[in-house]
DSSP file (Angstrom, degrees, kcal/mol; ACC not computed):
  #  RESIDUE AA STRUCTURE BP1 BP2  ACC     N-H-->O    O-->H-N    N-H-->O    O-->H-N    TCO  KAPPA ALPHA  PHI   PSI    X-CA   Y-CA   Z-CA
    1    1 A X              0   0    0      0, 0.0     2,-0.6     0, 0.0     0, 0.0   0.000 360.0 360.0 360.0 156.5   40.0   -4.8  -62.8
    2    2 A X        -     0   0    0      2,-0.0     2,-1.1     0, 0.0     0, 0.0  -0.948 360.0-165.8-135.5 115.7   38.2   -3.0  -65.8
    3    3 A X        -     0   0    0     -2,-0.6    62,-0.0    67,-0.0     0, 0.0  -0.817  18.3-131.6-102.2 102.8   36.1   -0.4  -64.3
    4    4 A X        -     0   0    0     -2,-1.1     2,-0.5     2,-0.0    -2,-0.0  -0.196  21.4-154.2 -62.0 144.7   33.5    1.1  -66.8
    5    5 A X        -     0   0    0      2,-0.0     2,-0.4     0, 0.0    -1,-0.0  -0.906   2.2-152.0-147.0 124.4   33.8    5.2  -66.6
    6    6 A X        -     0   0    0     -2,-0.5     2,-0.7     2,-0.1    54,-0.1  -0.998  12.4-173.5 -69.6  98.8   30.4    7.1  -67.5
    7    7 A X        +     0   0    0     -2,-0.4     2,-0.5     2,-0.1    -2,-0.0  -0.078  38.9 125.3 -87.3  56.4   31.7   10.4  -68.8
    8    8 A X        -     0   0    0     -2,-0.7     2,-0.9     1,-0.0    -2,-0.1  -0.859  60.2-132.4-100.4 130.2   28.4   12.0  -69.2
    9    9 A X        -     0   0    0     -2,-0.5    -2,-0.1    48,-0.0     6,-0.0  -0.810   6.0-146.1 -71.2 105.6   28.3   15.0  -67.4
   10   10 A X        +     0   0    0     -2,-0.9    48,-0.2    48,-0.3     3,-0.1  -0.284  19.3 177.7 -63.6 129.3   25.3   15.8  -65.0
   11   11 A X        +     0   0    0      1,-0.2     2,-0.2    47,-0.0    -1,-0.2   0.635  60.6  17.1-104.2 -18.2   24.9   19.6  -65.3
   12   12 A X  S  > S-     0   0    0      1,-0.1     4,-2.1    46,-0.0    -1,-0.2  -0.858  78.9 -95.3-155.9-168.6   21.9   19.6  -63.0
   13   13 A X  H  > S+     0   0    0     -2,-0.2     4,-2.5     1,-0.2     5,-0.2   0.905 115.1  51.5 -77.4 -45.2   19.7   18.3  -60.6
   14   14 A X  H  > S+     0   0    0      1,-0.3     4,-1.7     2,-0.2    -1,-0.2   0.866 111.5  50.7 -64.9 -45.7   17.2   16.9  -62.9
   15   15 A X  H  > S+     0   0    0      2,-0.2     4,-2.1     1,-0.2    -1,-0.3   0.857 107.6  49.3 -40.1 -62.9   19.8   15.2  -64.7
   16   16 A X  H  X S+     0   0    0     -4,-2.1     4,-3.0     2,-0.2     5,-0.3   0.879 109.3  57.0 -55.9 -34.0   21.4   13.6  -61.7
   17   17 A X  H  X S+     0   0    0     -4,-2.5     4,-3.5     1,-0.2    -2,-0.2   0.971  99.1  54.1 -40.3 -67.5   18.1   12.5  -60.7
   18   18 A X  H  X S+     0   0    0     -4,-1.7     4,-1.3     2,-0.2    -1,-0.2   0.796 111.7  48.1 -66.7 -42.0   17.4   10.7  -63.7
   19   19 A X  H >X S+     0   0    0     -4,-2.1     3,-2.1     2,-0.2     4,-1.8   0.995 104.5  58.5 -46.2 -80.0   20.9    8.8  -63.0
   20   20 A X  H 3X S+     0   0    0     -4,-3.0     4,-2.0     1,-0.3    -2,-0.2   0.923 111.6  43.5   0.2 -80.5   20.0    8.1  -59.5
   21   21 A X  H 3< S+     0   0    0     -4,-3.5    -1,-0.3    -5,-0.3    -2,-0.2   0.809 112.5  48.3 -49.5 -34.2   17.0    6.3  -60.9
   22   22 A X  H X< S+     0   0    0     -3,-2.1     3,-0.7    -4,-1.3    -1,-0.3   0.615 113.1  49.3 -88.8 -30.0   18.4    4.5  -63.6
   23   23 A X  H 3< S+     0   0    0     -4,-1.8    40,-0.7     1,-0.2     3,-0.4   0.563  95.5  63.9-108.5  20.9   21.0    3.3  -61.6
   24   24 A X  T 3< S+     0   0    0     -4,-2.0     3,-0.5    -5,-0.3    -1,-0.2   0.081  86.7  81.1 -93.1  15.1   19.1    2.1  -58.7
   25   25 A X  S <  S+     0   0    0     -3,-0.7     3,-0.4     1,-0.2    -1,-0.2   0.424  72.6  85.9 -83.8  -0.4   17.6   -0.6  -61.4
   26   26 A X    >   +     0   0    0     -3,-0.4     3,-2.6     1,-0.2    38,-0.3   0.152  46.2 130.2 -89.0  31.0   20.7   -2.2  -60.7
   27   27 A X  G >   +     0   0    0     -3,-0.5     3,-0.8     1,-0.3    -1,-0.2   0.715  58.3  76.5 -60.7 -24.8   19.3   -4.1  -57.6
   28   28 A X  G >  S+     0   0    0     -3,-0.4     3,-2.6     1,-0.3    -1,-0.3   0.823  87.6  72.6 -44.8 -29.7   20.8   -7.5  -59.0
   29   29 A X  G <  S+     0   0    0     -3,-2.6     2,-0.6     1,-0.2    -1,-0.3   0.961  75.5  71.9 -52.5 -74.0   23.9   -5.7  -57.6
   30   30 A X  G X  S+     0   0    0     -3,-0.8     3,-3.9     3,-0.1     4,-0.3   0.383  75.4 173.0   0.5 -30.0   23.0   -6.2  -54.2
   31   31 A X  G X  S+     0   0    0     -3,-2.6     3,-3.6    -2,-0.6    -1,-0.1   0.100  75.1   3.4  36.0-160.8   23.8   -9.9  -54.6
   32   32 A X  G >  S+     0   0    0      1,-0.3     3,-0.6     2,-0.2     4,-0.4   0.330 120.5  80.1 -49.1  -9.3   23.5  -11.6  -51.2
   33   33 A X  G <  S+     0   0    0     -3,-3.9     3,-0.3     1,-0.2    -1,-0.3   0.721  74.7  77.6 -69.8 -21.7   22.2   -7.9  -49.4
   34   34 A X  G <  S+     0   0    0     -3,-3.6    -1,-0.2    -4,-0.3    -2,-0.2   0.399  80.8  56.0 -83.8  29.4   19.1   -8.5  -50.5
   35   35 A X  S <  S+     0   0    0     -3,-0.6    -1,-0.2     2,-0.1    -2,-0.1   0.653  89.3 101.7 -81.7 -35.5   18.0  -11.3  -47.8
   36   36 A X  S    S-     0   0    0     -4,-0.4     2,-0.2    -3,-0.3    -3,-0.0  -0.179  85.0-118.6 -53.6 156.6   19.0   -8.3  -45.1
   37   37 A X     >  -     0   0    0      0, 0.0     4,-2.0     0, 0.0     5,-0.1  -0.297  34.8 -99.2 -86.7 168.7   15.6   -6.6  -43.9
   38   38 A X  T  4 S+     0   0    0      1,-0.2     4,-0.5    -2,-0.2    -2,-0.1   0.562 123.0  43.4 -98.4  12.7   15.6   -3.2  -44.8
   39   39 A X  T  > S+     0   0    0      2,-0.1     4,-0.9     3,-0.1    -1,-0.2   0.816 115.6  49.8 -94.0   2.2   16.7   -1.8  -41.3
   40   40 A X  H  > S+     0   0    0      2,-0.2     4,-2.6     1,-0.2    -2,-0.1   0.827 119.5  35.9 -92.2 -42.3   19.1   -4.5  -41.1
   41   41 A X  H  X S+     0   0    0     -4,-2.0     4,-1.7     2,-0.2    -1,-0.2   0.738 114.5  60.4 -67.6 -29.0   20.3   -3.3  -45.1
   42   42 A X  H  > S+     0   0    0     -4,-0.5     4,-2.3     2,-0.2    -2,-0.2   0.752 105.1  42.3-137.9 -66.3   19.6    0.1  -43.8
   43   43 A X  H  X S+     0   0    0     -4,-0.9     4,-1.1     2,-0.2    -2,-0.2   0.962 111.6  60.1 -59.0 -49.9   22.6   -0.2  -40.7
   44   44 A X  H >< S+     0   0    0     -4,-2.6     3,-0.7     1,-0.2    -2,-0.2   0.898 107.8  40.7 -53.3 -62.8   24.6   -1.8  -43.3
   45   45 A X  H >< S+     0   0    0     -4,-1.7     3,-4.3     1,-0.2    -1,-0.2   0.998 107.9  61.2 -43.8 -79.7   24.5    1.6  -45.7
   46   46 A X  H 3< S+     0   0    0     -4,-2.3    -1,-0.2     1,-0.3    -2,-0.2   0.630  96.6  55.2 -53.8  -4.6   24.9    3.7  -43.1
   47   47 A X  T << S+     0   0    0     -4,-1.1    -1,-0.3    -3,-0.7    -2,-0.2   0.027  83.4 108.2 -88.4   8.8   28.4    2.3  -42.1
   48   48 A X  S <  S-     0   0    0     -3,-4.3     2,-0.4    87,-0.2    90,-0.2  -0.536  85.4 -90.8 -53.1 146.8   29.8    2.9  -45.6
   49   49 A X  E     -a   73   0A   0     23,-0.6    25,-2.1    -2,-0.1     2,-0.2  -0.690  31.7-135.6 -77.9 152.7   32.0    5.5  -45.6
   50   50 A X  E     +a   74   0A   0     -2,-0.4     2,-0.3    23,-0.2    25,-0.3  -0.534  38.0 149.2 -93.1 147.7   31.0    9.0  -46.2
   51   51 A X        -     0   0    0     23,-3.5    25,-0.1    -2,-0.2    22,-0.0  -0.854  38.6-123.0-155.0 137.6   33.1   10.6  -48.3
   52   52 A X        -     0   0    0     -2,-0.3     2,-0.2    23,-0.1     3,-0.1  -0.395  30.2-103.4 -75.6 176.6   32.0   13.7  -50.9
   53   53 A X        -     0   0    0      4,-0.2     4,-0.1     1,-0.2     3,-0.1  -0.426  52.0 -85.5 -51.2 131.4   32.5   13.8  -54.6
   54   54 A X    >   -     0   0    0     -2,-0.2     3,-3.0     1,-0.1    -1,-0.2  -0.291  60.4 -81.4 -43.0 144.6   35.3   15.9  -55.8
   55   55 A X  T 3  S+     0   0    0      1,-0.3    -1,-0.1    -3,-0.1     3,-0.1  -0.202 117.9  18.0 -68.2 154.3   34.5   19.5  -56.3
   56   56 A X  T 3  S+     0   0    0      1,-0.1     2,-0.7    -3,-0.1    -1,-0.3   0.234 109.8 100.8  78.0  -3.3   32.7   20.5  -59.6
   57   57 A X    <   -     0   0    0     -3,-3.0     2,-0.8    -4,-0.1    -4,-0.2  -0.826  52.4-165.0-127.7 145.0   31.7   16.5  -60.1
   58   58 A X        -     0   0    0     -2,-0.7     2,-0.7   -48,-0.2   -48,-0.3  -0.820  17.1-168.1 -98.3 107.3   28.4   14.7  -59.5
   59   59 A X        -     0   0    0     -2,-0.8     2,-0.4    -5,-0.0    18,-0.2  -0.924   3.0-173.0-126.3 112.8   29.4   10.5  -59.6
   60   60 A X        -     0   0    0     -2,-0.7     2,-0.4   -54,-0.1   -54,-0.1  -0.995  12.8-164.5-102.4 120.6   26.3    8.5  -59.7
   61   61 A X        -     0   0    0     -2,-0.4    20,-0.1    16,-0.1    21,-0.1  -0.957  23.3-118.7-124.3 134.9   27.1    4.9  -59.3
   62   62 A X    >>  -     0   0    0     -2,-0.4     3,-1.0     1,-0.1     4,-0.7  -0.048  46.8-108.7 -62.3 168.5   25.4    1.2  -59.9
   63   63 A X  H >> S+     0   0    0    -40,-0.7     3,-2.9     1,-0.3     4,-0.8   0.952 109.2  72.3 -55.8 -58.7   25.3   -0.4  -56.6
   64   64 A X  H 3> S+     0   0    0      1,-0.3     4,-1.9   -38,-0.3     6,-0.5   0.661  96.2  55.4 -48.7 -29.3   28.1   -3.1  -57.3
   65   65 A X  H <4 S+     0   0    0     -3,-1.0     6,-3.0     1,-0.2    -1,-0.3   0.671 104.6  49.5 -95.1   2.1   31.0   -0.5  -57.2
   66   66 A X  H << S+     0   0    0     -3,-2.9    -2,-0.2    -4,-0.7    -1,-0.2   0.613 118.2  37.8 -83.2 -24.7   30.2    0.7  -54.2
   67   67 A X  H  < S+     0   0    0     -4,-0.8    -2,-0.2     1,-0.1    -3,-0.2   0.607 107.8  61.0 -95.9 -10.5   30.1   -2.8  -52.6
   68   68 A X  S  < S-     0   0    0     -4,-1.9    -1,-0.1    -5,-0.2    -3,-0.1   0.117 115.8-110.3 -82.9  12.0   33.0   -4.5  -54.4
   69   69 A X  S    S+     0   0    0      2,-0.2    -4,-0.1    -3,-0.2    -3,-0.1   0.631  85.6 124.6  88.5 -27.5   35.0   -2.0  -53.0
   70   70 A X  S    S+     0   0    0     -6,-0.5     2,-0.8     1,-0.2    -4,-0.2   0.984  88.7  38.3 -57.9 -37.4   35.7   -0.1  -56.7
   71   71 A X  S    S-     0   0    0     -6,-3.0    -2,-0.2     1,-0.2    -1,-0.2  -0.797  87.6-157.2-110.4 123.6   34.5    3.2  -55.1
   72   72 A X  S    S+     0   0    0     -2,-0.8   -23,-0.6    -3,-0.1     2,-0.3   0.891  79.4  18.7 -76.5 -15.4   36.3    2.7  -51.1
   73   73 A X  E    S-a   49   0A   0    -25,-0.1     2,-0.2    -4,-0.1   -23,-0.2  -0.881  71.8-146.7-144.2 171.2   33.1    5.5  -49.6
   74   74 A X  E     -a   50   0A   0    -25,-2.1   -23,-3.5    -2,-0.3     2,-0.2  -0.722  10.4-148.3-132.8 159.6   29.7    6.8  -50.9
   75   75 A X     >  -     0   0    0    -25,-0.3     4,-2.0    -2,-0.2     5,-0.3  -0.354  53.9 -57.9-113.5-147.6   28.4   10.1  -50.4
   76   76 A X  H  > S+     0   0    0      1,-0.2     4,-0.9    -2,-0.2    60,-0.1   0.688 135.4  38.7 -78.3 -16.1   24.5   11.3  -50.1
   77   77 A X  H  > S+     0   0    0    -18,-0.2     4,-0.7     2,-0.2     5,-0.3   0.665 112.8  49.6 -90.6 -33.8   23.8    9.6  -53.8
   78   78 A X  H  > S+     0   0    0      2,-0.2     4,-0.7   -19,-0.1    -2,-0.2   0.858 115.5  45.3 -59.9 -33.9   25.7    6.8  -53.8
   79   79 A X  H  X S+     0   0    0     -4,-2.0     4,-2.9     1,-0.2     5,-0.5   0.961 117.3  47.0 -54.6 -75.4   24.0    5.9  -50.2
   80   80 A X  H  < S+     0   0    0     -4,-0.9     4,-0.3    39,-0.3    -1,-0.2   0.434 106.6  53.0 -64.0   3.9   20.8    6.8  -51.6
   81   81 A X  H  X S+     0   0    0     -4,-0.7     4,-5.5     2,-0.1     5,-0.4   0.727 116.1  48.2 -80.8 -58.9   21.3    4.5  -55.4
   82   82 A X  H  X S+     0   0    0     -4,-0.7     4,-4.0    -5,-0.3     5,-0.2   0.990 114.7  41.6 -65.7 -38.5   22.1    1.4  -52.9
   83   83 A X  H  X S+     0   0    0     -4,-2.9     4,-2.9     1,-0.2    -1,-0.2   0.939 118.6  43.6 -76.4 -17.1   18.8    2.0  -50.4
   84   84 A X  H  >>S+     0   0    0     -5,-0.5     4,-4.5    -4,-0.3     5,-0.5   0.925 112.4  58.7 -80.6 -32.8   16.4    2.8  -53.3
   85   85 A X  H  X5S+     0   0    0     -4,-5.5     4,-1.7     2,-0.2   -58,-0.2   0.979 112.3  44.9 -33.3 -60.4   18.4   -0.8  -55.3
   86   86 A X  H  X5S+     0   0    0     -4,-4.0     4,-0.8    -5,-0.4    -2,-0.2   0.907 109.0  51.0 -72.1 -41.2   17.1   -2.3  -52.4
   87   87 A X  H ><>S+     0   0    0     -4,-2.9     5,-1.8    -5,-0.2     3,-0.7   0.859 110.2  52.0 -27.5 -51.8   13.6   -0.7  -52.5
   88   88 A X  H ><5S+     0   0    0     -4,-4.5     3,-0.9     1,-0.2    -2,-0.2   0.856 104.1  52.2 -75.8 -35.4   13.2   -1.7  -56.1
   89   89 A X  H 3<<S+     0   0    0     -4,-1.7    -1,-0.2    -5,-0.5    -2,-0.2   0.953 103.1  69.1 -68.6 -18.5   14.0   -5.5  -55.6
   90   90 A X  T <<5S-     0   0    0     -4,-0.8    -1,-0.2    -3,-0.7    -2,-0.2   0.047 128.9 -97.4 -82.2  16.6   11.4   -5.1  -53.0
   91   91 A X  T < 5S+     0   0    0     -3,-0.9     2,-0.3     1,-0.2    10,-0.3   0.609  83.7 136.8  85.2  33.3    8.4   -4.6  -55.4
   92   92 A X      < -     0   0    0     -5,-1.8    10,-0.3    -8,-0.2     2,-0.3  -0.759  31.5-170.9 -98.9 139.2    8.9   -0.2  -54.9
   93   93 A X  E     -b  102   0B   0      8,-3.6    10,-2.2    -2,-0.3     2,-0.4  -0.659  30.2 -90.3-112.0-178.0    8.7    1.7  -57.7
   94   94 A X  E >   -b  103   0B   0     -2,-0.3     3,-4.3     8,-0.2     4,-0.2  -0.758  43.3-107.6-100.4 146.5    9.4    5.4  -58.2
   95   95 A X  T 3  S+     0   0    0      8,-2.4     3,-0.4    -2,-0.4    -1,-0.1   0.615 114.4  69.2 -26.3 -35.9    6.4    7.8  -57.6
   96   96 A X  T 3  S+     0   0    0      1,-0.2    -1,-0.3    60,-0.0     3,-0.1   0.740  81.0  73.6 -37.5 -47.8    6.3    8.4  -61.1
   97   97 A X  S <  S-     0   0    0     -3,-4.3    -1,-0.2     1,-0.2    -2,-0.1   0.204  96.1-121.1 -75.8  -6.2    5.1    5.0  -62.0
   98   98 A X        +     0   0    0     -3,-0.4    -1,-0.2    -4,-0.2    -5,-0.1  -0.151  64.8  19.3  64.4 176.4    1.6    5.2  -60.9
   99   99 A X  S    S+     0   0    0     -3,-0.1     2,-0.1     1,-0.1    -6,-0.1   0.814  93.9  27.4 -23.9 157.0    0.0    3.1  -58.4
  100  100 A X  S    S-     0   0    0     26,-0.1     2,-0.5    -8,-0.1    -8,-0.1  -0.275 100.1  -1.6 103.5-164.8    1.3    1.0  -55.8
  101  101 A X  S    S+     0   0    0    -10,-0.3    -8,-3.6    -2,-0.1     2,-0.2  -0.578  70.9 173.6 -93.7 127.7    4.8    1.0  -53.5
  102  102 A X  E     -bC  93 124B   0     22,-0.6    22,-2.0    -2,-0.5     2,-0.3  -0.761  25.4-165.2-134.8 171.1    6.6    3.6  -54.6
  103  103 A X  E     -bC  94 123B   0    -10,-2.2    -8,-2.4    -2,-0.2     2,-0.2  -0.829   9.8-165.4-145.8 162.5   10.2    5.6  -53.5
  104  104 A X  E     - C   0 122B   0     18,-1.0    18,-3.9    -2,-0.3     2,-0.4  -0.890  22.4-129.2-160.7 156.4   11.5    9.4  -54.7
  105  105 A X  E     -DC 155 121B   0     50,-0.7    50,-1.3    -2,-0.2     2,-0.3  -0.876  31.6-167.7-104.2 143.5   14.9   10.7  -54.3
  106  106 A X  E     -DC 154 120B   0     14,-2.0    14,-1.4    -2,-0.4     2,-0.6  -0.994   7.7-159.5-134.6 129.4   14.6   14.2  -52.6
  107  107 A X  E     +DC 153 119B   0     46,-1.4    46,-1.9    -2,-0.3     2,-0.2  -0.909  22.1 158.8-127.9 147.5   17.3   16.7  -52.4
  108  108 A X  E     -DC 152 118B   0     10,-2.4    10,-1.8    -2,-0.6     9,-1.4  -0.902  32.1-119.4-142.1 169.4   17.2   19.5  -49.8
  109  109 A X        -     0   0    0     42,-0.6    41,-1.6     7,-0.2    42,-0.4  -0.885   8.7-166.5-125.0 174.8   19.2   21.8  -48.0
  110  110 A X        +     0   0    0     -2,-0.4    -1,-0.2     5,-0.3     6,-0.1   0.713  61.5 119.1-110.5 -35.5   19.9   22.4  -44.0
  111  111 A X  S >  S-     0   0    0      4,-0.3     3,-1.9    38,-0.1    39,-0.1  -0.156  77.2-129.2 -76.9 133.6   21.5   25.9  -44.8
  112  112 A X  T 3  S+     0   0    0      1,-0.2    -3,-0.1     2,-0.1    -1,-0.1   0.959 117.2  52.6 -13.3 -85.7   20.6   29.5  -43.7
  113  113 A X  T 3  S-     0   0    0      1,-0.2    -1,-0.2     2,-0.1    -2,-0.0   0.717 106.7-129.9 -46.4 -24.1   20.9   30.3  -47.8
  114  114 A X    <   +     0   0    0     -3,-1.9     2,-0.8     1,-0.3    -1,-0.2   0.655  51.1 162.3  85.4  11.6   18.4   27.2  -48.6
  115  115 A X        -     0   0    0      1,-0.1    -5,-0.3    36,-0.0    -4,-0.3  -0.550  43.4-114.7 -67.6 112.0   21.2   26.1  -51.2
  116  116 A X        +     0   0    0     -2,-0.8    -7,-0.2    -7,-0.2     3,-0.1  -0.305  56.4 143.5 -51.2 123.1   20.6   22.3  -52.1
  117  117 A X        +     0   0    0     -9,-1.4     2,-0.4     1,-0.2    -8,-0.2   0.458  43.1  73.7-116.8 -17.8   23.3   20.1  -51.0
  118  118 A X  E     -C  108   0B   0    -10,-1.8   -10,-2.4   -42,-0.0     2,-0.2  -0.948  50.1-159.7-146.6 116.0   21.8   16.7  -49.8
  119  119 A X  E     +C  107   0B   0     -2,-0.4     2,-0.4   -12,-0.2   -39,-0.3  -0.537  25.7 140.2 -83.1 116.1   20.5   13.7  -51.5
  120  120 A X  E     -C  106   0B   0    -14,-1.4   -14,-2.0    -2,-0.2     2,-0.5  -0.982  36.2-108.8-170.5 172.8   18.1   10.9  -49.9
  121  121 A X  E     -CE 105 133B   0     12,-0.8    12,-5.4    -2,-0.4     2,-0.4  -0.583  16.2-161.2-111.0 151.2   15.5    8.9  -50.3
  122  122 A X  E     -CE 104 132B   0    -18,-3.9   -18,-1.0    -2,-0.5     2,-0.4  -0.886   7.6-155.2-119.0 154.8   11.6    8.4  -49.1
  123  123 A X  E     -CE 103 131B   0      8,-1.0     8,-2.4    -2,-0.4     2,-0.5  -0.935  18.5-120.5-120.4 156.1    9.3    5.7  -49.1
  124  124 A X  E     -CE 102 130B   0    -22,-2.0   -22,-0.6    -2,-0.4     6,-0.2  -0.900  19.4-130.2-104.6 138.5    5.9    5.7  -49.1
  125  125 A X        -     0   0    0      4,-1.2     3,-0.4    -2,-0.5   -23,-0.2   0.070  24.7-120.0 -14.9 133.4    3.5    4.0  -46.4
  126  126 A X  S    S+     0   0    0      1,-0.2   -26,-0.1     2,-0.1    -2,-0.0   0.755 122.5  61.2 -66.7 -16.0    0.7    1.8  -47.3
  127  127 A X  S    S-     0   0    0      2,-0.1    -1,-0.2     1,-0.0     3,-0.1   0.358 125.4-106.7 -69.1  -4.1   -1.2    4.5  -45.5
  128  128 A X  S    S+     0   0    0     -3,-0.4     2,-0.8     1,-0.2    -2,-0.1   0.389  78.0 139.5  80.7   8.8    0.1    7.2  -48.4
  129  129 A X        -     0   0    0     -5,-0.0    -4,-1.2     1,-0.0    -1,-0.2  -0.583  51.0-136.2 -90.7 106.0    2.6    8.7  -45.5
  130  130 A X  E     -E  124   0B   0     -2,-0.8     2,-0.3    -6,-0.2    -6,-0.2  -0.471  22.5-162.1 -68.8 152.1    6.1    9.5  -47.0
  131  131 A X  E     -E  123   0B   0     -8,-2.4    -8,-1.0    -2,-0.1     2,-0.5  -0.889  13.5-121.1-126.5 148.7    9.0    8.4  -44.8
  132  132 A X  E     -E  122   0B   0     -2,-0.3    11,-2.4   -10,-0.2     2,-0.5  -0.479  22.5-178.4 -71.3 117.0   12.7    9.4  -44.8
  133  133 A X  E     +E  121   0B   0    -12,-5.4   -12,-0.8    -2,-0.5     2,-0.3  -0.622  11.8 164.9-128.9 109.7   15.4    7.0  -45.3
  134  134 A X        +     0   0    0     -2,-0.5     3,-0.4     7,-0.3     7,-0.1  -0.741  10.5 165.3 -92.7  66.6   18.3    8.6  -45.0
  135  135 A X        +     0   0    0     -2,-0.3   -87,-0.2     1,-0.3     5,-0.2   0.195  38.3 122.4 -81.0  -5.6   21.6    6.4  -44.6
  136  136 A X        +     0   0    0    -17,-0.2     2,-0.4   -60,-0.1    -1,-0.3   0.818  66.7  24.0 -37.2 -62.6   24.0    8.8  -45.3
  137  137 A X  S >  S-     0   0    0     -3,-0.4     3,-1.4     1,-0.1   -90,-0.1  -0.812  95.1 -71.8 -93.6 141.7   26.3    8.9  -41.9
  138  138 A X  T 3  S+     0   0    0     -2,-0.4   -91,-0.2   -90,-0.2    -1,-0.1  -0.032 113.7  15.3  15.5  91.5   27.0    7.0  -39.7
  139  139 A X  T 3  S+     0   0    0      1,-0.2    -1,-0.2   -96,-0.2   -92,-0.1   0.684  80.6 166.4  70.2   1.6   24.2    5.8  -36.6
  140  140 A X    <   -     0   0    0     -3,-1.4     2,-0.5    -5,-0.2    -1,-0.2  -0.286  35.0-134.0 -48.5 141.6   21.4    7.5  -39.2
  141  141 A X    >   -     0   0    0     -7,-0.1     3,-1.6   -98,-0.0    -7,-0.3  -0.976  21.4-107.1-104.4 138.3   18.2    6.1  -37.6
  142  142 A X  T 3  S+     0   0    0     -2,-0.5    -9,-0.2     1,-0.2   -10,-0.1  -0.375 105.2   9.4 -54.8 115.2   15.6    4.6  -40.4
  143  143 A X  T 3  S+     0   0    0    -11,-2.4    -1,-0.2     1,-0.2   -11,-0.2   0.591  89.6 169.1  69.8  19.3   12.6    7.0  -40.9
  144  144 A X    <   -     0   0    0     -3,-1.6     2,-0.3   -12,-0.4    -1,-0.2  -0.396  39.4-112.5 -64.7 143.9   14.4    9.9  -38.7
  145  145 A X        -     0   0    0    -14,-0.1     2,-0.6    -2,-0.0    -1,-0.1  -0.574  20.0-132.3 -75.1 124.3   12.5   13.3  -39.1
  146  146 A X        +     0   0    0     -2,-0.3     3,-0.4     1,-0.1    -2,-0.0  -0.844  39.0 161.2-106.5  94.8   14.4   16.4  -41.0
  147  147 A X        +     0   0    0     -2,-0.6    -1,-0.1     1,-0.1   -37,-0.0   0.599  62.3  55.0 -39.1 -38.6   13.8   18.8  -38.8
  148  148 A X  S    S+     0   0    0      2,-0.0     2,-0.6     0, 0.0    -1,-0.1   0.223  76.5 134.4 -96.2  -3.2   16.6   21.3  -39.9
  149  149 A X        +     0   0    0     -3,-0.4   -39,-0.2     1,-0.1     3,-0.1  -0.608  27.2 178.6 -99.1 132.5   15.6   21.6  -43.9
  150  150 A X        +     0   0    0    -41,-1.6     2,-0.3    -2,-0.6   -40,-0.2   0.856  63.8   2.8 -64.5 -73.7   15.5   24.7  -45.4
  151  151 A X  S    S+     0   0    0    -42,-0.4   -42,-0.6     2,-0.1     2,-0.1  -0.716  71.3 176.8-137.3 172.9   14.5   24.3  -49.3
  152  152 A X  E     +D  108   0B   0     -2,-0.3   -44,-0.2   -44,-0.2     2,-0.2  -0.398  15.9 178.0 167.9 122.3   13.7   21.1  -50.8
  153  153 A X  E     -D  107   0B   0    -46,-1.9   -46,-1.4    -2,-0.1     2,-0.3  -0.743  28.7-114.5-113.8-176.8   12.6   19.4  -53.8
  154  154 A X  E     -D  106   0B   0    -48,-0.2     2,-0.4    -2,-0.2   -48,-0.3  -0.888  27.1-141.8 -86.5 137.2   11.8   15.8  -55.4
  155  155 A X  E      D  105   0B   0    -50,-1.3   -50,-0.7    -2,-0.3  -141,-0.1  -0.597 360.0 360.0 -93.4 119.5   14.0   14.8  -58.0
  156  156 A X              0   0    0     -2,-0.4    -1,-0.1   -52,-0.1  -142,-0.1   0.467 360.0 360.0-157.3 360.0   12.1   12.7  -61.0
């Protein structure tokens, strides 16, 4: 199997972002998940397995190598690439974009020190109300409240 290898290094958040975005245009990946509703797509993510990046590296991945099996777990970007894929095939754009149904990748932290660790994504409400979806573990609930966050920005 011929696996295509980015070696671009992400040095920062803004950078990773900007991956994250570019490679959630890959919704065509999705193949036959994108009939699934999105809590149904939504259970589906969060039963990936989690697994983190190796220390010192940031691995942003198009959707298809996380669902063919090239990459065997996702972590908190890989999760969030596949739910925003599926957001975009679903007429969402990112916030940026001006008007209309939009998603943003937001990374925050839970920790005392307020150091960013954790990647996920919101959608916005026809009402304007952003909502969390965060698929990362296991038994995530769809639009679950982050009580527990510390620091946080949006990634664009």
């Amino acid at each position: 199997m011929l696996v295509k290898v980015q070696e671009k290094i992400l040095r920062d958040r803004a950078q990773t972002g900007v991956a994250m975005y570019r490679a959630a245009r890959y919704f065509a990946d999705l193949g036959e998940y994108l009939d699934l509703s999105l809590r149904d797509f939504f259970a589906f993510v969060s039963e990936i397995p989690y697994e983190e990046d190796w220390p010192g590296a940031e691995i942003v991945s198009r959707p298809r190598y996380i669902l063919d099996g090239t990459l065997p777990a996702a972590d908190c970007k890989k999760k969030a690439v596949l739910i925003a894929a599926w957001l975009v095939a679903h007429g969402y754009t990112p916030a940026a974009d001006g008007p209309g149904k939009h998603f943003r990748f937001v990374a925050v932290s839970e920790r005392p020190d307020g150091e960013i660790h954790h990647v996920f994504v919101q959608m916005k409400e026809a009402g304007g109300r952003w909502r969390n979806v965060d698929a990362t573990y296991p038994g995530a609930r769809l639009h679950a409240a982050k009580p527990e966050v510390t620091a946080g920005e949006v990634l664009e």
